[in-house]
Legacy VTK file of the C-alpha trace (Angstrom):
# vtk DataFile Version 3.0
C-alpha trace
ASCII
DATASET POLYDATA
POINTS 98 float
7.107 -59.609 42.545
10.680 -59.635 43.168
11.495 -57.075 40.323
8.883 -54.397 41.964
10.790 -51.292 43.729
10.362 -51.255 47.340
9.746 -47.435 47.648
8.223 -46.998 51.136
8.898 -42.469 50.534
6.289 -43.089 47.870
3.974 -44.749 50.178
3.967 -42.601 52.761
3.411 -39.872 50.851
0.315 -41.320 49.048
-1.214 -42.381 52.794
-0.074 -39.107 54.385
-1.631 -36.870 51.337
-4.658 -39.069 52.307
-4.795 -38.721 55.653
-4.911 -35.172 55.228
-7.483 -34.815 52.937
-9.610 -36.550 54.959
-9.451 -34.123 57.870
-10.161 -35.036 61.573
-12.937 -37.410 60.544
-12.290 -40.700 61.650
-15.050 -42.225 59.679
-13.636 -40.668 56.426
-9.617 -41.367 57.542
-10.712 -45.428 57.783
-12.817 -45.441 54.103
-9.687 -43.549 52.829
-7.310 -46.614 54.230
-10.243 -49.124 53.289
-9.929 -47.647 49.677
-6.158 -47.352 49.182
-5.688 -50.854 50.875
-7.006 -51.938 46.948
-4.048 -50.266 45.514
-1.750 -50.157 47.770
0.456 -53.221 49.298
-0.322 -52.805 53.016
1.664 -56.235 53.168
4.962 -54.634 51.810
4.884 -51.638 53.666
3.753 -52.499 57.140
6.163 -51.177 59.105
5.888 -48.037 57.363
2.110 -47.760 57.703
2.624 -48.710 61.152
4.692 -45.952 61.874
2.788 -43.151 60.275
-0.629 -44.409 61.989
1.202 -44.367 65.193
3.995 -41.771 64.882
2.834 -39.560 61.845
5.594 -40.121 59.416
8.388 -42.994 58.896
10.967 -43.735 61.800
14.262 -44.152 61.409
15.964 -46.487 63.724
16.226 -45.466 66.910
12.753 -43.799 66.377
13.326 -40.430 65.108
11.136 -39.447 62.274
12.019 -39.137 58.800
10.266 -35.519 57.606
12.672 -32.813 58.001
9.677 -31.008 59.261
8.083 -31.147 55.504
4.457 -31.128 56.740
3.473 -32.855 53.006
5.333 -35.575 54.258
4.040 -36.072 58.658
0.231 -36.379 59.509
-1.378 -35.140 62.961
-3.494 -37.798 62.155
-2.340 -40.016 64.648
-2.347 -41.894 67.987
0.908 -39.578 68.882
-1.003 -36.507 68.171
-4.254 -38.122 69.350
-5.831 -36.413 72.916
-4.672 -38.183 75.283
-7.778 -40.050 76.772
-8.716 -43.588 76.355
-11.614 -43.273 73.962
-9.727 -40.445 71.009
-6.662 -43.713 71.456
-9.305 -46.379 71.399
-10.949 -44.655 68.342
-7.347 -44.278 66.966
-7.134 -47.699 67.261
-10.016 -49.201 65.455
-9.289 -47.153 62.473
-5.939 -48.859 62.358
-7.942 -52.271 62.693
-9.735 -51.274 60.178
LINES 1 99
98 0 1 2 3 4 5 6 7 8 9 10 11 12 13 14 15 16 17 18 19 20 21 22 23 24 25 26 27 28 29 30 31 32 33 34 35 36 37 38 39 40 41 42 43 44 45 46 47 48 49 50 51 52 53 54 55 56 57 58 59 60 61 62 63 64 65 66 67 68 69 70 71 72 73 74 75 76 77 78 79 80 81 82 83 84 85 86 87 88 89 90 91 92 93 94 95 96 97
């Protein structure tokens, strides 16, 4: 809908509150994004769920992140903050598949 605000601050905060909540389990971090994908417009914000899966928060250009160090608003939920082995990435990875 062309009269819908584009407010990608409000969607990160709703996936990064969610991320949160659902800890370091993987299992419960992908039915949380399987869930919110319902009521939330994965489509419109792409790049911005890109970048917190990846980076933890929203980039700016040039690929700084956009937090101020507010940890309500940056997840260590992650591939950034991931270990860095090939399965914890790979895992990372089919989450964001998902």
């Amino acid at each position: 809908d062309e009269n819908e605000k584009f407010e990608p601050t409000v969607f990160r905060d709703t996936i990064v509150q969610g991320l949160n909540e659902a800890g370091n389990d993987l299992e419960a971090i992908a039915k949380f994004l399987d869930a919110a994908g319902s009521r939330l417009d994965y489509r419109r914000y792409a790049d911005t769920l890109f970048d917190i899966l990846v980076a933890g928060s929203m980039l700016a250009p040039g690929g700084t992140r956009i937090d101020d160090n507010d940890k309500t608003k940056m997840t260590n939920h992650c591939v950034f903050f991931a270990d860095e082995d090939h399965d914890a990435i790979r895992n990372y990875a089919q989450v964001s598949k998902g």
